[in-house]
C-alpha positions in Angstrom: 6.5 31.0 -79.7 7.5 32.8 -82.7 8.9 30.7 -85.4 11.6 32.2 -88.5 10.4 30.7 -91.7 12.8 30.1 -93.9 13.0 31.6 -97.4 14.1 30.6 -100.8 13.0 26.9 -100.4 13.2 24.7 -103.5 9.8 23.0 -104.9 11.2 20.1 -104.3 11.7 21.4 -100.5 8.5 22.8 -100.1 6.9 19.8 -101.5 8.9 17.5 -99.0 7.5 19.6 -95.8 3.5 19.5 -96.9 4.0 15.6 -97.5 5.6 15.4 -93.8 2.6 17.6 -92.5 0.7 14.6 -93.6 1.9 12.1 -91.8 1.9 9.2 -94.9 3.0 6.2 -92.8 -0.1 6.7 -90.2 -2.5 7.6 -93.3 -1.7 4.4 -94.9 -2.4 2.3 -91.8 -5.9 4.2 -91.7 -7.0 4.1 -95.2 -5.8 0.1 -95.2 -8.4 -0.3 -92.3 -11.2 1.7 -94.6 -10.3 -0.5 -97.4 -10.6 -3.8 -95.3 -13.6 -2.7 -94.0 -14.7 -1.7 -97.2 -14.1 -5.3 -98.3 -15.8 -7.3 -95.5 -19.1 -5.3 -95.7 -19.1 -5.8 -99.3 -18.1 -9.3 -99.1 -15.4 -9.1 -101.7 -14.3 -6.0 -104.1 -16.2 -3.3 -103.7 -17.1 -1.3 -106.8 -14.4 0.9 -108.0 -17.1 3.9 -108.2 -16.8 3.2 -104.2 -13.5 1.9 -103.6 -11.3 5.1 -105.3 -13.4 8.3 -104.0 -13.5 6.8 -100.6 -9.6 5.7 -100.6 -8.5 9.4 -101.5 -11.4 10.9 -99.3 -9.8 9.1 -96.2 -6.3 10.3 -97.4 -7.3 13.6 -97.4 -9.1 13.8 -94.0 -6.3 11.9 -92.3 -3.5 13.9 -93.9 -5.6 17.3 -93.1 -6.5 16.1 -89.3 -2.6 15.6 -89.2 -1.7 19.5 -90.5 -4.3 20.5 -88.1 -2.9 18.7 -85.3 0.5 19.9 -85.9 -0.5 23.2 -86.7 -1.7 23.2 -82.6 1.3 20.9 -81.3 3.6 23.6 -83.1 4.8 24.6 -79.4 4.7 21.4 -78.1 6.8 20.1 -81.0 9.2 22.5 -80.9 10.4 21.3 -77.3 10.4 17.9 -78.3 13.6 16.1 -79.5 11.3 13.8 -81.9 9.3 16.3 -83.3 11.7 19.2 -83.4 12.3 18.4 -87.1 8.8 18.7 -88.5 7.8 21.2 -90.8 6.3 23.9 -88.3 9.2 24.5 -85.6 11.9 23.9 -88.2 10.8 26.6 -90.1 9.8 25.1 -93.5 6.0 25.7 -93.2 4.2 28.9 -91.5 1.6 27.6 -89.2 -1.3 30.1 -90.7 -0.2 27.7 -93.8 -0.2 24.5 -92.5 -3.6 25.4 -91.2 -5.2 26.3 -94.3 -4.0 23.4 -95.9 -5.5 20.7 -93.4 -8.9 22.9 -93.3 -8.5 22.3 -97.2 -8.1 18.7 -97.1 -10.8 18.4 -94.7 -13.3 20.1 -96.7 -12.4 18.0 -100.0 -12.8 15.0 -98.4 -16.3 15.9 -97.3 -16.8 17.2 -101.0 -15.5 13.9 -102.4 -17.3 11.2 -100.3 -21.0 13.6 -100.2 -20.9 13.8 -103.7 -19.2 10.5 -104.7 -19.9 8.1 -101.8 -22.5 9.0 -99.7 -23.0 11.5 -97.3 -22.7 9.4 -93.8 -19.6 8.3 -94.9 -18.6 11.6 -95.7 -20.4 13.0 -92.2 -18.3 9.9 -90.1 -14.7 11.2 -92.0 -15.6 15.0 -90.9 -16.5 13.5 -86.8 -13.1 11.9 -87.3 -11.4 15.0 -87.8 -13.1 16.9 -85.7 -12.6 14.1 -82.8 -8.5 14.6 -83.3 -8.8 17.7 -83.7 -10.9 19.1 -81.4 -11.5 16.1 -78.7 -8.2 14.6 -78.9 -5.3 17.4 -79.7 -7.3 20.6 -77.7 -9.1 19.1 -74.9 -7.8 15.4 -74.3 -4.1 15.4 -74.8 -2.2 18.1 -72.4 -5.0 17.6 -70.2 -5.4 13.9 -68.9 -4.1 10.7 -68.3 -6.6 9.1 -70.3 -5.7 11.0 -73.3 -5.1 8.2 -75.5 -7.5 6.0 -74.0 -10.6 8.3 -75.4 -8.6 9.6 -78.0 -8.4 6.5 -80.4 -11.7 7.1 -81.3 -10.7 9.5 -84.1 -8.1 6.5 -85.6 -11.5 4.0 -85.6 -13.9 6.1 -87.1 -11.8 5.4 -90.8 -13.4 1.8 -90.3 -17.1 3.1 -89.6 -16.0 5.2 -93.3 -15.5 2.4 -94.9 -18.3 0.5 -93.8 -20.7 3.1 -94.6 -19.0 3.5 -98.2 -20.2 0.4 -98.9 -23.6 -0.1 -97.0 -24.9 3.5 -96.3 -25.4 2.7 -92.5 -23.8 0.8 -89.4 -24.2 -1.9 -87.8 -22.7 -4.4 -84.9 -20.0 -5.7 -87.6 -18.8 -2.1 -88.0 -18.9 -1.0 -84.5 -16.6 -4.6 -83.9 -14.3 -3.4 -86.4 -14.3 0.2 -84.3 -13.7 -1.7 -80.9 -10.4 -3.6 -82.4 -8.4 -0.3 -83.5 -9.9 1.6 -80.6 -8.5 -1.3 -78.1 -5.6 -1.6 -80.2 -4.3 2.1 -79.7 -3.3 2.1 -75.9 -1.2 -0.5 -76.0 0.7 0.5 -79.2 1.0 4.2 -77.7 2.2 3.9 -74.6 4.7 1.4 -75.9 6.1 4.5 -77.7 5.6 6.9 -75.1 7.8 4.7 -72.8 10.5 5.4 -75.3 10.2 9.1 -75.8 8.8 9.9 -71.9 11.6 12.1 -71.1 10.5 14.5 -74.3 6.4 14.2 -73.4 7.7 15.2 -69.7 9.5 17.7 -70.8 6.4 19.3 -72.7 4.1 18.7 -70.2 1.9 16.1 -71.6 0.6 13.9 -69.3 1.1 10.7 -71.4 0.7 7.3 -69.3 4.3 7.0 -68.4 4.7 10.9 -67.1 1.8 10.5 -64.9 1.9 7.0 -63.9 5.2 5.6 -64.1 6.7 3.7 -66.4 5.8 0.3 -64.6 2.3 1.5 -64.1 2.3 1.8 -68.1 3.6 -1.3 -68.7 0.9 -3.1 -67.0 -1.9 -1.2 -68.5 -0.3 -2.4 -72.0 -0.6 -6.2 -70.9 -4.5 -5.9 -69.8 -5.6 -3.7 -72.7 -3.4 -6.0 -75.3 -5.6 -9.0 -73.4 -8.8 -6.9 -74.0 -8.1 -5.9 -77.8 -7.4 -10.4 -78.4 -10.5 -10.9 -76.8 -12.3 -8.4 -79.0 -10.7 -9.8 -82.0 -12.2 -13.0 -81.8 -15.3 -11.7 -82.4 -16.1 -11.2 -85.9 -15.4 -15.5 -86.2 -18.3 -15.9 -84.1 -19.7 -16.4 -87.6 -18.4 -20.3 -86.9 -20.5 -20.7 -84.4 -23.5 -18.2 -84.8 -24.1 -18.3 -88.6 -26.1 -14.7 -87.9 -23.2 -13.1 -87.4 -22.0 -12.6 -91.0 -18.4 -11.9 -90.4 -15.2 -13.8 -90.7 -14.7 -17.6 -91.1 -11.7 -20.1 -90.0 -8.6 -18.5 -91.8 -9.1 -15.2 -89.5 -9.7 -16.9 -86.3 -6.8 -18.5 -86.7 -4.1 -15.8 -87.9 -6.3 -13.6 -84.9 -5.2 -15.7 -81.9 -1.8 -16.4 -83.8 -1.4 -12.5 -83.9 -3.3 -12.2 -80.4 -0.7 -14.3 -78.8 2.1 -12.4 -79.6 1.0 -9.5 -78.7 -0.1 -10.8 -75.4 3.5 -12.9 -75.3 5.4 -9.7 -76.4 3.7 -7.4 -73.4 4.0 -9.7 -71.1 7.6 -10.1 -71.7 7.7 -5.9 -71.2 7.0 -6.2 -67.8 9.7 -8.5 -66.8 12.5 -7.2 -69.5 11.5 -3.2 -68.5 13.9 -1.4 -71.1 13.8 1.0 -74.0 14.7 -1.6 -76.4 12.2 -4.0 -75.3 9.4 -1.1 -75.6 10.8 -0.5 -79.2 10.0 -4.3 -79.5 6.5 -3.8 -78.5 5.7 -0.8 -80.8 7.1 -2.4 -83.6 5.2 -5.2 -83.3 2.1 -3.8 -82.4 2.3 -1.5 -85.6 2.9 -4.8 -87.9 -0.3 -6.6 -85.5 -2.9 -4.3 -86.5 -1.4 -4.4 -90.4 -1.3 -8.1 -90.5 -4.6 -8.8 -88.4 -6.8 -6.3 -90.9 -5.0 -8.3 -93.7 -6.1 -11.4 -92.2 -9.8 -9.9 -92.4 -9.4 -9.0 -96.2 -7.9 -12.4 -97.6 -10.6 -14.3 -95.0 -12.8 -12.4 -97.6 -11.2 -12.8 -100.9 -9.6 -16.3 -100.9 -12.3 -18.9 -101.4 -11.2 -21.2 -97.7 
C-alpha cells in the first residue's frame, strides 16, 4: 500500500505523530511494572544510579518496539477504523522513518542499561523487543489463534528488566512477577478485541473472537482471569514459607480483593454478552494490573 505523506507539518505536528508512534499510555504501564519490580528485588528504593538509566532504558525499548510494530502493522492499520488515525496510514510519518526511529530507540536502550545498568538487563530489554517484534507482530499475530496467548511474553520481560537492574540475575520471584503480566494479557486483550472484532475481521487477524466466536472468547477470559488470581497469590507465600522472600499481608489482601473482581467482572461477561460490558472488562483489567503492581510496591515501602 502506498501511503501520501503530508508536507509542510508544523514542529509541533511532527512532534505530536513520533510521541503517538510511541504508544505513552502502554509504555507507562510497562515501565511502572520495571519500577515495581525494581522495588521488590531491592526491598525498598533502589539506588537512583539504577532507578533513572533503567526507567528511560525501558521507555525507550517499549516506545521503539511500538514504532517498529507499527511500522509493519502500517497495512493492517490502515484498514482498521481504530488505527486508521495513527501516524503511518494517516500520512504524518513515512514508514522508512518510523522505522529508523524505533531501530534508534532500541539501540539506546541497549547503550543505556550495558553501560549504566548492567548488561542482562540490557540483553532481557533487547529479547523484549525482539519478541514483539519479531515473535509477536511477524510470526504470531496474522497467523494464529494463540497470538496473544504466546505473545505477552514481550509485555513481561519489562519485569525480568527490572529485576535484573537491581540483582544482576533471575530468579523464581522474577519469573512470578513474569507469570502475573503474562496471565494477565489474554484476558485484558480479548476483552478489547470483542469490541473492535469487526475491524480485526476485517484485516484478517485471527484474534480470539474472529476465529472462535465471541462466546468462545468470553469463556477463555473467565478461566485465564482464574489462572492469573491464582498466580497472584503467590509472592505472599512469604506468610507461610518465610523462604520465599516476597510480599507480606497488605498484598495478599489488596491481590484477592483485585482478584475477585476481576474474576466477578468476567464472570458477569458471559451472562451480560455486550460491547459495553466488554468495555467494562478492559477497563478494569487495565486499572487491575496498575493497582495490583501498586499493591506490590507500597507492600514494600510502607512499614505494615
Amino acid at each position: 500500500m502506498e501511503y501520501s505523506i503530508k508536507s509542510g507539518l508544523a514542529l509541533k505536528e511532527v512532534v505530536r505523530a513520533y510521541r503517538e508512534l510511541l504508544k505513552l499510555r502502554i509504555v507507562t504501564l510497562l515501565v511502572f511494572t520495571t519500577v515495581t519490580a525494581m522495588v521488590v528485588a531491592a526491598d525498598g528504593i533502589p539506588p537512583l544510579h539504577l532507578l533513572l538509566p533503567t526507567i528511560l532504558g525501558g521507555i525507550l525499548a517499549a516506545g521503539g518496539s511500538s514504532a517498529m510494530n507499527q511500522y509493519l502493522d502500517r497495512d493492517m492499520d490502515a484498514r482498521m477504523t481504530r488505527t486508521s488515525r495513527r501516524p503511518i496510514p494517516s500520512g504524518r510519518i513515512a514508514p522508512v522513518n518510523a522505522l529508523l526511529f524505533g531501530l534508534a530507540l532500541v539501540a539506546w536502550s541497549v547503550f543505556i542499561l550495558g553501560v549504566f545498568v548492567n548488561w542482562l538487563a540490557a540483553g532481557l530489554a533487547f529479547l523484549g523487543a525482539v519478541y514483539y517484534v519479531v515473535l509477536y507482530t511477524i510470526i504470531l499475530k496474522r497467523n494464529t489463534v494463540v497470538n496473544i496467548v504466546i505473545g505477552g511474553g514481550a509485555g513481561a520481560i519489562p519485569v525480568l528488566v527490572g529485576w535484573a537492574a537491581v540483582t544482576g540475575t533471575l530468579s523464581l520471584e522474577a519469573f512470578i512477577l513474569f507469570a502475573i503480566v503474562f496471565y494477565w494479557t489474554p484476558p485484558h486483550s480479548w476483552a478489547l478485541a470483542i469490541l473492535v472484532n469487526k475491524d480485526y475481521a476485517a484485516a484478517s487477524v485471527p484474534m480470539m473472537p474472529v476465529a472462535r466466536g465471541e462466546q468462545a472468547t468470553r469463556i477463555q477470559i473467565l478461566l485465564y482471569s482464574i489462572q492469573l488470581v491464582l498466580i497472584t497469590l503467590l509472592p505472599g507465600l512469604s506468610l507461610f514459607f518465610p523462604q520465599v522472600h516476597m510480599l507480606g499481608a497488605f498484598y495478599l489482601v489488596c491481590a484477592l480483593a483485585l482478584g475477585f473482581g476481576m474474576i466477578y467482572m468476567s464472570a458477569v461477561l458471559i451472562r451480560v454478552a455486550s460491547k459495553p460490558m466488554a468495555r467494562n472488562v478492559y477497563k478494569y483489567s487495565s486499572a487491575y494490573l496498575a493497582l495490583l503492581f501498586l499493591a506490590m510496591m507500597l507492600d514494600r515501602l510502607l512499614p505494615f
